[in-house]
N, C-alpha and C positions, 0 to 999 in steps of 0.2 A: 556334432559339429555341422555347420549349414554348408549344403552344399552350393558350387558355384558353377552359376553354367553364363556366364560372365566374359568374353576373353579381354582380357586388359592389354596394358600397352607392357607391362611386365611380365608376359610371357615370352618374351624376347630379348630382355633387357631388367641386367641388377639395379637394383635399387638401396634406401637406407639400410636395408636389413642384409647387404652381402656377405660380412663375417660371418653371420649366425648360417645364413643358407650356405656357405660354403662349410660350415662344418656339418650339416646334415648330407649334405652333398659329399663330404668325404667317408661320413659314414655309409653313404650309399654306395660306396666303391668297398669299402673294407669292412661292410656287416658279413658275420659269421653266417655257414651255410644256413640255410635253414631245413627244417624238419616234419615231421607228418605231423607232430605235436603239437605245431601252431595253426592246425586248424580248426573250423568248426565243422563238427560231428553232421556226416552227411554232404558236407559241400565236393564236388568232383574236383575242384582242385584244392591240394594239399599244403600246396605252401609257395610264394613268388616274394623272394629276398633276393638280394646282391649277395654274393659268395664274395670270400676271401680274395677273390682276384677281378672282383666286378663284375664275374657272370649274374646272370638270373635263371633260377633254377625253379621248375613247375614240376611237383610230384602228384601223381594220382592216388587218392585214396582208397582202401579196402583193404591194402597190405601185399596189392600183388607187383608192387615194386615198380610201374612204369613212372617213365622220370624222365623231364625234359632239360637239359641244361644248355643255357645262351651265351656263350661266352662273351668277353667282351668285343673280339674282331667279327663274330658271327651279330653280335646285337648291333654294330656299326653297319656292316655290308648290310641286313634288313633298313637300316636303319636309311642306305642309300636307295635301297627299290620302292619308301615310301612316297619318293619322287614321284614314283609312277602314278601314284594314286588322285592325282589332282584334275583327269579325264572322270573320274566318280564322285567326282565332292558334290553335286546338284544329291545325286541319288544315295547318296550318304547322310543326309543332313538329319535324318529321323536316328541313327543310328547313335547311340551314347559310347563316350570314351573317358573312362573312368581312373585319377591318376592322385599321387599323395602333392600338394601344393601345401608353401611354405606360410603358414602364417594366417591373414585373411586375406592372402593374395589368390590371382586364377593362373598362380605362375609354377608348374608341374618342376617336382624336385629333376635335375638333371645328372649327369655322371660326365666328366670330361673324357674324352678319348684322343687320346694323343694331343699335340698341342691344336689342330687347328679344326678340331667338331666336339660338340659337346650331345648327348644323347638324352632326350628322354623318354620315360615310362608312361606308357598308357596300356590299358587293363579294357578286355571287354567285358568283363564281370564288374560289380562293383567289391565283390569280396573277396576277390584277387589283390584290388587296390588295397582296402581294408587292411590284407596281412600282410601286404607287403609296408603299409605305413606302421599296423605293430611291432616290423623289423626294425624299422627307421628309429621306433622311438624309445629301443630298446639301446641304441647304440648311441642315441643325444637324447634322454630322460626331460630335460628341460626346454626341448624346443615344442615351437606351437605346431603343429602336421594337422593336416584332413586332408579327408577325402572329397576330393570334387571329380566333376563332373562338365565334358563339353559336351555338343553334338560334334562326330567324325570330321563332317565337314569344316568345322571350323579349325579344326586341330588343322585341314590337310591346307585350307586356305592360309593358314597365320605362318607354317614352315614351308612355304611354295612361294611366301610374299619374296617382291622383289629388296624390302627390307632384310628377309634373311638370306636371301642369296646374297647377298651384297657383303652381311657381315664378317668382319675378318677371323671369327672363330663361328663356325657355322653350326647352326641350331639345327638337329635334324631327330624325328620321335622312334620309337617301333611301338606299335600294337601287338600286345604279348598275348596268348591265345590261350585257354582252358588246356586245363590236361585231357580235361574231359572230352574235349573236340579234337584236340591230339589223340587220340586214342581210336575215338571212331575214326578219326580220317585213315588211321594206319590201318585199319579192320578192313576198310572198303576196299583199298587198295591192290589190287590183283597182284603189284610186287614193289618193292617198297625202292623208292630212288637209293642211288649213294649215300652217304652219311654226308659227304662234302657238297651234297648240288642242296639247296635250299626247295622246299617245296613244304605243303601240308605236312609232311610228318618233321616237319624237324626247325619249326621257326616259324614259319609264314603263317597266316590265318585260317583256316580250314574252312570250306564256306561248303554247305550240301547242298544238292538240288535232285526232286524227283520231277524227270521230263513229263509228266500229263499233268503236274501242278502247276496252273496258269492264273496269274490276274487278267481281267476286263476290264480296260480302262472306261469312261464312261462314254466314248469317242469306240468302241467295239476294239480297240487295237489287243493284240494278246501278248502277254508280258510274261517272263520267266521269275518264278521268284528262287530269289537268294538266299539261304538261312546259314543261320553264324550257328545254330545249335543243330544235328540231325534229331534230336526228341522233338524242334518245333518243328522239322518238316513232318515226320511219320505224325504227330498230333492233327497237324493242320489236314492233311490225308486223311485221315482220318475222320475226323470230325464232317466232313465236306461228304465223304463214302457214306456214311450215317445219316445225313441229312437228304440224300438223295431219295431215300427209300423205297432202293433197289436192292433187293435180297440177292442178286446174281453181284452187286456191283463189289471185287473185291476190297476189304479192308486193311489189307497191305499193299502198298507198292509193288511193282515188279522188281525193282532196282534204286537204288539211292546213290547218284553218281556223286564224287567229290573235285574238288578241284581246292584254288587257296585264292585269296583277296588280292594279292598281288599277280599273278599268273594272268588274271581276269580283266584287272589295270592294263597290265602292257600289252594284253592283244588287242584291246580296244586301242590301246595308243598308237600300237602297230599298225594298224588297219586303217585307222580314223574311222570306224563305223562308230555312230551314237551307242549310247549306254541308255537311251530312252526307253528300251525295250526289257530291260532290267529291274526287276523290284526286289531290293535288299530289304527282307525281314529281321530286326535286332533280335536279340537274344531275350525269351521271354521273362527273363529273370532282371537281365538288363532293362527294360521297359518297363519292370512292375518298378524299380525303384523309381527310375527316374519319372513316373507319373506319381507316385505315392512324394516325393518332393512336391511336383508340380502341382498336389493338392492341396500342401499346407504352404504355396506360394513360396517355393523359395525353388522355382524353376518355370520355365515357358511350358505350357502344355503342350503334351505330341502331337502335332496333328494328325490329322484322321490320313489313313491311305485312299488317294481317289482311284483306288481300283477293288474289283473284287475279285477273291482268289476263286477256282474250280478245276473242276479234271477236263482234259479233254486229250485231242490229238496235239505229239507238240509242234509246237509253232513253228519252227523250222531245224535245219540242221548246224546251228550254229554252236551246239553245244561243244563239241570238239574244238572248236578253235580257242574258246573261252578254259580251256583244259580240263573239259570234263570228258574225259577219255573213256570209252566203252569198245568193248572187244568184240561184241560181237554186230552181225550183219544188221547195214545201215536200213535197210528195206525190213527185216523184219525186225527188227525193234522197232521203226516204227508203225506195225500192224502191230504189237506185242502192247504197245504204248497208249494205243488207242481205245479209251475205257469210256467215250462217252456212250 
C-alpha cells in the first residue's frame, strides 16, 4: 500500500466513509491482546494492538518477557502532554511518524475516550504501525487499512491548530515508543520513577544523548544531538571515533544519558529558551523507509541536515534541565567529557 505523507483536511474531520471508519475504530478499542507471535523475526518490538479494554500493549522480543502496556486513561494523559510538543515542531519536521489510516485517506485510525477526546496512534517505527494495522485487520477482514506516514512536525502542527482546539470532541495523538527504546531507557536509568509518574520508562518517548556528541552548524554554532534510538547514538560515536584516526581516541562513550521527548518539550516551554540548539536524529530504521518511499516518489525526500555531527567538549550545562540527569560531579564530568 502507497504510503501518505499528505496531511489532508480529514485528519480532523469524518467524512463519506464514517460507518466503515467507525467500525475499524471500534475494533481498535475491542481487538484482542496481542502476542509475541505477531511479529517479524528479529524486530525489537513484539507486538502494538489495542487490548480488550483499549490499551496498547508493546512486548519485547527474545522471550525475556518485558512488556509495556498503555491503558486507555494513561494513553489519554500522554495524550494531553502532546500539547507540549509544539515549542519542537521546526526541529521535528525531518522526523517520520508512522500510523494505520483508513482507506486512501491521510486520516490516522482513532479510538474515542470518554465522550469529549478522541485519541490517535502514531508509531516511531514503521513496523510498529505495520502490526499494529495487522491487528486492525484481523478484527474488520474487509476494511481498506495502511500504513502511512507524516513528518512529526506536521502531526504536532494539525492537533495544536486552532481548528482542534476549538472542536467539541477534541482530536488529541500519542507517540508510542519501541519496546526496544523502553528497555534501554530503563537500563540507563540509575532508579526507575513510580509506576504512576509518566517518564521514559513507562509511556513517554525515550530519546538518548552522549554529551561530547555535537553538530556544527555551518554558522560554527554547536548543537546537542537527540537520538530516538541508543544503537544510532553509540554508531554515530562511533563511526566519527574511527574517522578520527586517533588510536588513543576512545570507541565508546563515557556515558549515554536518557531523558523522554516530552520532559524535553516542557522545559523548553518552561523556560522559553529556543530549541535551536537541539538536533533530533530519527530513528535509523525510520529514515531508511521513509527515504526508500521517497525514492520510488511516493514521498518528499529528507532533507539533508545542515550541520555536521563530532566529538568535542559539551557545549554547556544545559543538559539537566532538558532531564537528562547525571549523578555525578558537574566539573568532572565535564573534564571526563572532553575527548577532543
Amino acid at each position: 500500500a502507497p504510503l501518505c505523507y499528505r496531511l489532508s483536511a480529514r485528519l480532523l474531520r469524518r467524512g463519506s466513509g464514517e460507518a466503515a471508519a467507525a467500525e475499524v475504530e471500534a475494533a481498535a478499542s475491542a481487538a484482542g491482546e496481542a502476542t509475541a507471535g505477531t511479529t517479524s523475526k528479529g524486530h525489537p518490538a513484539a507486538a502494538a494492538a489495542g487490548s480488550s479494554d483499549g490499551a496498547v500493549e508493546q512486548q519485547a522480543e527474545g522471550g525475556d518477557g518485558a512488556r509495556l502496556t498503555l491503558s486507555p486513561e494513561r494513553l489519554a494523559q500522554i495524550g494531553r502532554l502532546s500539547e507540549d510538543l509544539t515549542c519542537l515542531t521546526a526541529e521535528l519536521v525531518n522526523v517520520p511518524a508512522f500510523f494505520v489510516a483508513f482507506g486512501n485517506t491521510s486520516e490516522p485510525i482513532s479510538v474515542p475516550h470518554g465522550d469529549s477526546e478522541r485519541i490517535a496512534y502514531f508509531f516511531v517505527e514503521a513496523m510498529d504501525a505495520e502490526l499494529f494495522r495487522r491487528r486492525l485487520q484481523q478484527h474488520s477482514p474487509d476494511a481498506q487499512l495502511q500504513v502511512a506516514a507524516l513528518s512529526l512536525s506536521q502531526v504536532i502542527a494539525a492537533y495544536s491548530s486552532e481548528e482542534a482546539r476549538a472542536a467539541k470532541v477534541r482530536d488529541r495523538f500519542v507517540l508510542i515508543p519501541t519496546m526496544g527504546a523502553v528497555t534501554a531507557a530503563t537500563e540507563l536509568m540509575p532508579e526507575l520513577p513510580p509506576p504512576d509518574v509518566l517518564s521514559a520508562a513507562s509511556g513517554l518517548v525515550p530519546i538518548f544523548h552522549i554529551p561530547s556528541l555535537l553538530a556544527q552548524s555551518a554558522s560554527g554554532k554547536q548543537r546537542r544531538i537527540l537520538f530516538f534510538r541508543k544503537a544510532d547514538a553509540l554508531n554515530m560515536f562511533r563511526n566519527i571515533s574511527l574517522s578520527q584516526g586517533d588510536p588513543e581516541m576512545p570507541s565508546e562513550p563515557e556515558r549515554v544519558l536518557v531523558s523522554d521527548l516530552q520532559t524535553i518539550a516542557a522545559a523548553i516551554s518552561r523556560t522559553g529558551d529556543s530549541a535551536d540548539d537541539l538536533v533530533f536524529a530519527p530513528s535509523s530504521a525510520a529514515l531508511r523507509v521513509h527515504r526508500g518511499a521517497a525514492a520510488q516518489g511516493r514521498a518528499p525526500p529528507t532533507p539533508e541536515p545542515s550541520t555536521a555531527p563530532g566529538l568535542g567538549a559539551t557545549a554547556d550545562a544545559r543538559g539537566a534541565s532538558l532531564g537528562f540527569d547525571d549523578d555525578e560531579d558537574d566539573e568532572e564530568a565535564e573534564e571526563e567529557e572532553a575527548l577532543a
